[in-house]
Structures are given as structure tokens and as C-alpha cells.
C-alpha positions as CSV (number, residue, x, y, z in Angstrom):
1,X,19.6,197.8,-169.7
2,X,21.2,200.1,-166.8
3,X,23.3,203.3,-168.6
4,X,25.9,203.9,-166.2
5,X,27.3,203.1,-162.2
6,X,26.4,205.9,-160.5
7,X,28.9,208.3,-158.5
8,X,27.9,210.7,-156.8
9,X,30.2,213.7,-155.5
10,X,30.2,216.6,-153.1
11,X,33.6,218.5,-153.8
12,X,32.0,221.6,-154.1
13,X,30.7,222.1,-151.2
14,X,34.3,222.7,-149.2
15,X,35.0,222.4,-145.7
16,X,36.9,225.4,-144.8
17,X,40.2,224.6,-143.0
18,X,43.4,226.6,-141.9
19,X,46.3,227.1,-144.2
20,X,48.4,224.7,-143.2
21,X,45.5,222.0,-142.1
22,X,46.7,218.4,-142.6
23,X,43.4,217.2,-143.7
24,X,43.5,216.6,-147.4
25,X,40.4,218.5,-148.5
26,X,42.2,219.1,-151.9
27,X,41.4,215.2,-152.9
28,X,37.9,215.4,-153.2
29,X,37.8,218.4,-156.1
30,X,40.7,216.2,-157.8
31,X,39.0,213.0,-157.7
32,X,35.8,214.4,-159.4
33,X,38.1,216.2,-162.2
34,X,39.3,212.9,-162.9
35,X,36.3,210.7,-162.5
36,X,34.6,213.4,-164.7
37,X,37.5,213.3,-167.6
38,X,36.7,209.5,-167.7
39,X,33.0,208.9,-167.2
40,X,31.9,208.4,-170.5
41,X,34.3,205.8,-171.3
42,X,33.9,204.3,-168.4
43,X,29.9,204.2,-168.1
44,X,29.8,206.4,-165.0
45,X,27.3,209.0,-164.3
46,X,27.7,211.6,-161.9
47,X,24.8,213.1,-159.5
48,X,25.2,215.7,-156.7
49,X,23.6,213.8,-153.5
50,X,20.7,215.4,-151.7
51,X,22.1,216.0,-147.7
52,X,21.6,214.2,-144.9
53,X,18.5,215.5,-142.9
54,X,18.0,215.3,-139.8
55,X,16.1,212.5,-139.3
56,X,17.9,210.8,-141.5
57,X,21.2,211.5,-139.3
58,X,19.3,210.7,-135.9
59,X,19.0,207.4,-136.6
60,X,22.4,207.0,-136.1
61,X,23.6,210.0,-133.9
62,X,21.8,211.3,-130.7
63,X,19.6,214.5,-131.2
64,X,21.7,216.7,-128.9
65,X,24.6,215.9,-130.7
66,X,22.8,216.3,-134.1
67,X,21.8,220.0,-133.0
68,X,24.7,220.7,-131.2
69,X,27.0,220.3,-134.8
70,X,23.8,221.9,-136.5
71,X,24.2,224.9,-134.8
72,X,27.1,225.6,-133.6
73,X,26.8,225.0,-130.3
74,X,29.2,222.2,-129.5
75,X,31.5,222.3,-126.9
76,X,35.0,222.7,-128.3
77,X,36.5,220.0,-126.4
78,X,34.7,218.0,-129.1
79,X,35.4,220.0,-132.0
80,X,39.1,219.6,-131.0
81,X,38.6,216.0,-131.1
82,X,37.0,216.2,-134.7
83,X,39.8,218.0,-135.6
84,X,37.7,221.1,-138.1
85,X,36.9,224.1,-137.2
86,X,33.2,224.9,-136.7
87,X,31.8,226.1,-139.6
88,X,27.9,226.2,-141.6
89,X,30.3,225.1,-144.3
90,X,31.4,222.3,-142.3
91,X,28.0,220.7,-141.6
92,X,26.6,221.3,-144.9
93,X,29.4,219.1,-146.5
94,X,29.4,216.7,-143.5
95,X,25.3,216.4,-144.8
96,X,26.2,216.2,-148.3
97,X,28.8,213.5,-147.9
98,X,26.6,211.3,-146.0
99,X,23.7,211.8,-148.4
100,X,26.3,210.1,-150.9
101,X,26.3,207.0,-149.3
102,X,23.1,206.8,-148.7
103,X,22.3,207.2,-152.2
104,X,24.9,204.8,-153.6
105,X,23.7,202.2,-151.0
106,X,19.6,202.9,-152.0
107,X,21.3,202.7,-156.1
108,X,23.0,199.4,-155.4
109,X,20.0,198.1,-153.7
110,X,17.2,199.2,-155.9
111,X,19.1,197.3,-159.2
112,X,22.0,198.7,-159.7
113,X,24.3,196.4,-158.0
114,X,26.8,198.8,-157.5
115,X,27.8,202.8,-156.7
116,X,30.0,204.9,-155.3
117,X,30.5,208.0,-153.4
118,X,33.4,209.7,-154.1
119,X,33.3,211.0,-150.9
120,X,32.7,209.1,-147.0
121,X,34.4,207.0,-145.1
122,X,33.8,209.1,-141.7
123,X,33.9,205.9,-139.2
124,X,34.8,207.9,-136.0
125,X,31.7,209.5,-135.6
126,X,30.4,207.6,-133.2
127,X,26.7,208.0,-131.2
128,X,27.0,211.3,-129.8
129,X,30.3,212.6,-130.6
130,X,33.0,213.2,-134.0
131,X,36.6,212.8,-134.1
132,X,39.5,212.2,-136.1
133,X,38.3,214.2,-139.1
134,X,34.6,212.6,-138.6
135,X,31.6,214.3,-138.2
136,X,28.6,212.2,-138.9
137,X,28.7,208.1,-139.3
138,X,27.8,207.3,-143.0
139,X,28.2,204.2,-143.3
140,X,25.6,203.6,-140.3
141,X,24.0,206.4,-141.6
142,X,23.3,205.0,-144.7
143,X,22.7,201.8,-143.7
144,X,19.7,203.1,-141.2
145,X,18.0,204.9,-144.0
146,X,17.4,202.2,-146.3
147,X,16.9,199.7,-143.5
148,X,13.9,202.7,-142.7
149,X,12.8,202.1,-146.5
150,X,12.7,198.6,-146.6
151,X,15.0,197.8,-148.7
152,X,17.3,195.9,-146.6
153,X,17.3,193.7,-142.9
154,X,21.0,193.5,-142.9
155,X,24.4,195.5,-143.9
156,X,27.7,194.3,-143.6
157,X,30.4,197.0,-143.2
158,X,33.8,196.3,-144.5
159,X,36.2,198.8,-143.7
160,X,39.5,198.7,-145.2
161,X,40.8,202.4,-143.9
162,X,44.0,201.7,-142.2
163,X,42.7,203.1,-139.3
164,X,40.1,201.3,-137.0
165,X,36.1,202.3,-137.0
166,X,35.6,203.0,-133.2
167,X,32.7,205.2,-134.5
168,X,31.3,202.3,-136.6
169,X,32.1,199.8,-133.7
170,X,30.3,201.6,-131.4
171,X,27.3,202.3,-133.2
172,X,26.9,198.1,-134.6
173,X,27.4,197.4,-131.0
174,X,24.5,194.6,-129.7
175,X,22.8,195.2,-133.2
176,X,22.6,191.9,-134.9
177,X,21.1,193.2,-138.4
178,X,24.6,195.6,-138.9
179,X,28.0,193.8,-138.4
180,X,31.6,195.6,-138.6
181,X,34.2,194.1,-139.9
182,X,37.5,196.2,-139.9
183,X,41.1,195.6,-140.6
184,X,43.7,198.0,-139.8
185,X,46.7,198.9,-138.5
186,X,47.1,197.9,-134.7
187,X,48.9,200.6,-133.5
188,X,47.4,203.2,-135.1
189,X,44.6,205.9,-134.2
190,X,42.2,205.4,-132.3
191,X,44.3,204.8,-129.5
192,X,40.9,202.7,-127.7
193,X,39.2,200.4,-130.2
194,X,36.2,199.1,-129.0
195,X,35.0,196.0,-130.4
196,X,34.0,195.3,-133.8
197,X,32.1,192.4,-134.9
198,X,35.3,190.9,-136.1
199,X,38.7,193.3,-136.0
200,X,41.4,192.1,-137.6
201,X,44.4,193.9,-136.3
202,X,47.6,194.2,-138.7
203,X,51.3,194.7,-137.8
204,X,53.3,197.8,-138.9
205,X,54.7,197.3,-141.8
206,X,52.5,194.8,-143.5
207,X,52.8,194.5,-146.9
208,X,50.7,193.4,-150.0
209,X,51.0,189.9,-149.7
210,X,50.6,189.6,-145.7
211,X,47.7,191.8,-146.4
212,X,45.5,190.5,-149.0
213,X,46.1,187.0,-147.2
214,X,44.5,188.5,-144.3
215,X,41.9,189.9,-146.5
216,X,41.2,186.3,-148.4
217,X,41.1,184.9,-144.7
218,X,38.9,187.3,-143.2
219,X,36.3,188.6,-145.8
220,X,34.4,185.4,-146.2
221,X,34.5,184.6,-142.6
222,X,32.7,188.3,-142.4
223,X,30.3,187.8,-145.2
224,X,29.5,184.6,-144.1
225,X,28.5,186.2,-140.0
226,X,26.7,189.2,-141.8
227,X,24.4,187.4,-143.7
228,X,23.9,190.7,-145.5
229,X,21.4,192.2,-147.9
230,X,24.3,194.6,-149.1
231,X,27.7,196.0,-148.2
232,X,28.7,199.0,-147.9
233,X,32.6,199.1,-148.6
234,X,35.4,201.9,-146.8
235,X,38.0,201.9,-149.5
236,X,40.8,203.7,-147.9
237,X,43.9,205.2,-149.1
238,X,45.5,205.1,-146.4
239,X,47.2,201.7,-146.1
240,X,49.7,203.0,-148.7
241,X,53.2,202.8,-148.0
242,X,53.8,206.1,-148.5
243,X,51.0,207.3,-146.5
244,X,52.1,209.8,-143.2
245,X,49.5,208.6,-141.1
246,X,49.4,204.5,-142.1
247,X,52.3,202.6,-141.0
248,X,51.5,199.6,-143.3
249,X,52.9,199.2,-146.6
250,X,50.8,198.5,-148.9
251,X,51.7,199.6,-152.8
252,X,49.5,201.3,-155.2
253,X,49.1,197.7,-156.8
254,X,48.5,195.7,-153.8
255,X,45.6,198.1,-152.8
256,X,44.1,197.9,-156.4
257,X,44.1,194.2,-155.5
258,X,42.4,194.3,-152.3
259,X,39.6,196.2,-154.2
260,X,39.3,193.6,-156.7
261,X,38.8,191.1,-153.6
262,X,35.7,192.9,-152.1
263,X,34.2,193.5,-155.7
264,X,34.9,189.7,-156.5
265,X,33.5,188.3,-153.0
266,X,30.2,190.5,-153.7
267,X,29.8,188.9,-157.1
268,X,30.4,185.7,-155.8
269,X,27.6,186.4,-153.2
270,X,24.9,188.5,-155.0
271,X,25.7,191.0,-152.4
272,X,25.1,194.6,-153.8
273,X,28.0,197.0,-152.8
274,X,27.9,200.9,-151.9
275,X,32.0,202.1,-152.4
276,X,33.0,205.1,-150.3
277,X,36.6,206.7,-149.9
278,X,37.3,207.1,-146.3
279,X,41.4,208.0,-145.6
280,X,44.2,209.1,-147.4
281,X,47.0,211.3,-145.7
282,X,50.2,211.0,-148.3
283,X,52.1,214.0,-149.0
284,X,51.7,214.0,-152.3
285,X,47.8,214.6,-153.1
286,X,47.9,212.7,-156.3
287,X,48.6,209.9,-154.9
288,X,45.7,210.0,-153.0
289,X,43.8,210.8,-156.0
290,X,45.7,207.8,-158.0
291,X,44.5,204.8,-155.4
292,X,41.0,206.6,-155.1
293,X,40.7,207.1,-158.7
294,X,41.9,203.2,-159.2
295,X,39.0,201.8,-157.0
296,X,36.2,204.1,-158.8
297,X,37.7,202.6,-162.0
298,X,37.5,198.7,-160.6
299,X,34.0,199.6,-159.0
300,X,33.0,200.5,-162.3
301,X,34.5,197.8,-164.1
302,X,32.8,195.4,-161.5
303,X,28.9,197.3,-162.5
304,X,30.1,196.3,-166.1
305,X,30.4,193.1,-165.5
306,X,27.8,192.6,-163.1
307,X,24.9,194.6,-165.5
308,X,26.3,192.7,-168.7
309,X,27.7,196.3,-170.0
310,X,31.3,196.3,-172.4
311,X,33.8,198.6,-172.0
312,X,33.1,201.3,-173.9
């Protein structure tokens, strides 16, 4: 019988921003504290992932662009668009949180069923360029490397940020063994949305009940078109009501909710799931931490269920 879901976390190896930075980077060391305060009683065991090499992030990215954040060399028009600061720092964590989906996808896969990284989510980063807080894909990242290993044709991507995955979009683009499916806020960033394989596009405003209707809609309409070996799932924050960079309005329940859907549509279909964070903006960094901690909880409750583990 399996012991534990496996996280896996890369908090301590910070990005170093600005005082006064928007970018939450706070979230990350929080979510581990309380991940960590839990894990035994929730059957959770946490791993630091290896990073991202190279080869690993060219199967996604273009070399030059690859070398370029490597080394420094980028041109700062593009670092503006990212939104950090070059740093080594930067690219090491960039690596590290990468490496965490790709090992919570190869752990779902390889028997598990289900894992997490309690970091990801970076669906700007498209072929040969970051933005919006995004520096290397890992979704498509991940779903590259154990496509390279063999241990899966197909990956459906179901990104729930509140913000649409351009990066992600781009990179699925004419590739029939990854499909994208994203639902998010119409109006918001980016402000040019290239085409998913299905885009569902909400209204400001929407609340829990318009939402998860979409979500009941859409999701098996996507799982269905995939025809996936496994997904890989964007939890994000962001869809909160009280989030500065949303504009839906989704509570803290109504997204516990829509978490339950995904984990309940991959039981239904056998389909192993790898659960990163992706966005959260709200003033308050705890309640960040609250809907982030809340999925890891249900994701691990879900491994329970699916491995035939009680609560402990």
C-alpha cells in the first residue's frame, strides 16, 4: 500500500524582488509551513524537487531563450514583460518550480494517482519568451518530460487561474497529443489570447454558481477531446472575490468546490492528476495561503480515496 500523496515544494529557494513588489512570493514559504504542520495527519510527504535542466526545459522553450534567462543575457524589454528582476536566484527557483511539476506528474503517473506541487502554474511563458510573473512553461514542461519517458501519449491541461494561458495556448498550438483547456476571466490579462483548445471565457463578476456551472459544462467536454493519459491541473487563487488582480467572484467555498470537480471528474475517468498553484494576488497573503492550503487538503483527500487510505 502507497504511504503518503506526495508534495513537493521549493519555497526556499526565493526569488529576490523589490520591496514593494506586487508579486506574492511570501505565499510559497507559508503554504509549506502549513502543508508541513499537517502532513502527517493528512498522509502527505514532502520532497524538494530536483530543477529543471536544460534539456528538460528545451523541449518546451527555444534554446536561445533557454540561455538567454540562463545567463543573464536577456534583453530587458523581456524581463519587463516577465515582470522580475534578473537574478541566478531567479532562474534557480524558476528550475526548481518546474522540476515540481514534473515530478508530481511522473508520481501520479508511475501509481500514485495523484501529487502536487506546491508551487507552478507559470502559463505565460510561452516558446521563446516569459511574462506576467512567468518564466518557464511547467505545465508543458512537465508534460514533455514524461511524454520523453514514456510514460504518457497525451496530457490534458486544465487551467483554472483566472487569468488565460497564452503561454500554454501557444505552446499546445497544432499539437494533437497536449490539449488546453482554460477558463478565465475575459477581460483580464493577457490582453491577446491566442487560442486554446477550448477557452471558456467568463464575465466580470461571476460568481460560484455561474462558475462551477461552467466548469460542470465544460470539463467533460475537455476530457472527453483530450483523450488524456493524465492531467495536470492549475489551481489558481485568483478567481477569489477578493483577489486585486481577478475580477470574478468566486468565495473561498465556491473555489474549494471547483477543486472537488476536477478531483471527482479524474476519478470518474481513471485519469491521474498532477495539482500545481498557479495565481493568487489578494491583499491579504493568508488568504492566498487559505484557498491554496484548501486544494492541497482535497488533493490529498482525493489520493485517500483513490489508494484506499483513511484519514488518519
Amino acid at each position: 500500500m502507497l504511504a503518503a500523496m506526495k508534495a513537493f515544494y521549493c519555497h526556499h529557494f526565493v526569488l529576490p524582488l523589490p520591496d514593494g513588489h506586487s508579486f506574492p512570493m511570501a505565499k510559497y514559504a507559508r503554504l509549506h509551513e502549513r502543508i508541513a504542520a499537517v502532513a502527517p495527519a493528512l498522509g502527505i510527504e514532502l520532497h524538494e524537487p530536483p530543477a529543471a535542466t536544460d534539456a528538460d526545459l528545451q523541449r518546451a522553450h527555444a534554446a536561445h531563450y533557454v540561455q538567454a534567462m540562463s545567463d543573464g543575457s536577456a534583453d530587458p524589454t523581456l524581463m519587463r514583460r516577465i515582470g522580475f528582476p534578473w537574478s541566478a536566484a531567479m532562474v534557480e527557483r524558476s528550475r526548481r518550480s518546474s522540476g515540481g511539476t514534473m515530478m508530481a506528474l511522473r508520481t501520479a503517473l508511475e501509481g500514485d494517482s495523484v501529487a502536487v506541487n506546491l508551487a507552478g502554474g507559470t502559463h505565460h511563458a510561452g516558446h521563446d519568451r516569459g511574462g506576467g510573473y512567468c518564466v518557464f512553461n511547467d505545465a508543458v514542461v512537465a508534460a514533455r518530460y514524461v511524454q520523453s519517458l514514456g510514460l504518457a501519449q497525451r496530457l490534458l491541461i486544465v487551467d483554472l487561474d483566472v487569468h488565460q494561458g497564452n503561454g500554454t495556448a501557444e505552446l499546445c498550438a497544432g499539437d494533437d497529443s497536449l490539449f488546453a483547456f482554460s477558463m478565465h476571466s475575459a477581460r483580464n490579462y493577457p490582453a491577446v489570447k491566442p487560442e486554446s483548445d477550448l477557452d471558456v471565457a467568463l464575465p466580470d463578476g461571476t460568481g460560484d454558481a455561474e462558475y462551477l456551472d461552467a466548469l460542470a459544462r465544460h470539463l467533460p467536454e475537455a476530457i472527453a477531446r483530450a483523450r488524456a493519459d493524465a492531467v495536470i491541473y492549475l489551481a489558481g487563487a485568483d478567481p477569489y472575490a477578493g483577489d486585486r488582480l481577478g475580477h470574478l467572484s468566486l468565495s473561498k467555498a465556491g473555489l474549494a468546490e471547483r477543486d472537488r470537480q476536477v478531483f471527482a471528474a479524474c476519478a470518474r475517468h481513471g485519469l491521474p492528476v498532477a495539482v500545481c498553484m498557479a495565481g493568487g494576488y489578494a491583499p491579504q497573503v493568508e488568504d492566498i495561503v487559505d484557498i491554496h492550503e484548501t486544494t492541497v487538503r482535497l488533493a490529498a483527500a482525493h489520493w485517500r480515496a483513490i489508494n484506499g487510505v483513511p484519514a488518519g
